[in-house]
C-alpha positions in Angstrom: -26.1 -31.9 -16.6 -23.0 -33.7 -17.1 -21.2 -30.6 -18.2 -22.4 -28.8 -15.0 -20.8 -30.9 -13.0 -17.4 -31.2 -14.5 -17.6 -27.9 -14.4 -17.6 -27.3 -10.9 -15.4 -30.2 -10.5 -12.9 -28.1 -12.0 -13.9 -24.8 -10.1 -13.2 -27.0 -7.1 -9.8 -28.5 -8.2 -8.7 -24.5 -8.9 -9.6 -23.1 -6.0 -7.7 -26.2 -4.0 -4.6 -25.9 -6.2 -4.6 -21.6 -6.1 -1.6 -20.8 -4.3 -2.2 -19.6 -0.2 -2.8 -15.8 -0.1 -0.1 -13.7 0.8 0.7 -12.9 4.7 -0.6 -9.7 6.1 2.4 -8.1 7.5 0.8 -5.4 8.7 0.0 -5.9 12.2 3.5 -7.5 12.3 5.2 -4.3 10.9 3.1 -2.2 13.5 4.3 -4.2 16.7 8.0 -3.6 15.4 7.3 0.4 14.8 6.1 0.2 18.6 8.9 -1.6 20.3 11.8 1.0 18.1 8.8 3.8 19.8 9.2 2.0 23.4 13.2 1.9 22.5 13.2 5.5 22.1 14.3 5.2 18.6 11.4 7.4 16.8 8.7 9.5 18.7 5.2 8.6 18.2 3.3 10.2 15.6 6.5 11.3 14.2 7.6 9.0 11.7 6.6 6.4 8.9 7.2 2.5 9.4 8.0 1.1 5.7 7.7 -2.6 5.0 10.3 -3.9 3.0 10.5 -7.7 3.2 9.4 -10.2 5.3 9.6 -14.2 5.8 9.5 -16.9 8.4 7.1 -19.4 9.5 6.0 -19.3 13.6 9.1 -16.4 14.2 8.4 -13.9 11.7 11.6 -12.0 10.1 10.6 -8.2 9.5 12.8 -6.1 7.3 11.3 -2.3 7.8 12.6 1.0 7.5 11.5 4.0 9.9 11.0 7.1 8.0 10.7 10.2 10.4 8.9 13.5 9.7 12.7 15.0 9.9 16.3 13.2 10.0 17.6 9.8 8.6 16.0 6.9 7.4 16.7 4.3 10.3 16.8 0.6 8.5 15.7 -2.0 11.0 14.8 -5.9 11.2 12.3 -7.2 13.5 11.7 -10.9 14.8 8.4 -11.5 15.9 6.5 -14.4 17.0 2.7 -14.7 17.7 2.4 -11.3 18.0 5.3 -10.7 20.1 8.7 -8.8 19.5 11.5 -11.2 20.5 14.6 -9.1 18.9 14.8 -5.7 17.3 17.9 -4.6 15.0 19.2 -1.3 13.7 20.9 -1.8 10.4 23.9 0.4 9.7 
């Protein structure tokens, strides 16, 4: 019995000292791809939003690049906070 319960003592101490999972930047990147679509910078349908790097804590930082069906890669950075766009930037 005793082993059985150290046992999950240390299946509990692991799971509390496992790092935090990794953010899902996803819904993130997608808000950026539709403010450069509502900028006129891609066309809907028409292009592929890349994640490249992102970090932050309440105002997200979103390094992305837009990939369209035809023409240049456009490299952009995204700020984003609760779900909101607050500043979108085309890298040169």
């Amino acid at each position: 019995m005793r082993i059985n319960i150290l046992a999950g003592l240390a299946l509990a101490a692991a799971a509390v000292a496992a790092p935090a999972q990794a953010e899902d930047w996803s819904g993130h990147l997608d808000a950026c791809a539709a403010e450069a679509e509502a900028q006129g910078l891609v066309a809907a349908g028409e292009y592929k939003a890349k994640f490249l790097t992102g970090s932050g804590g309440s105002l997200k930082r979103i390094a992305f690049e837009l990939i369209p069906d035809a023409g240049e890669t456009i490299k952009a950075e995204c700020k984003v906070k609760r779900g909101n766009v607050k500043e979108l930037t085309i890298k040169t």
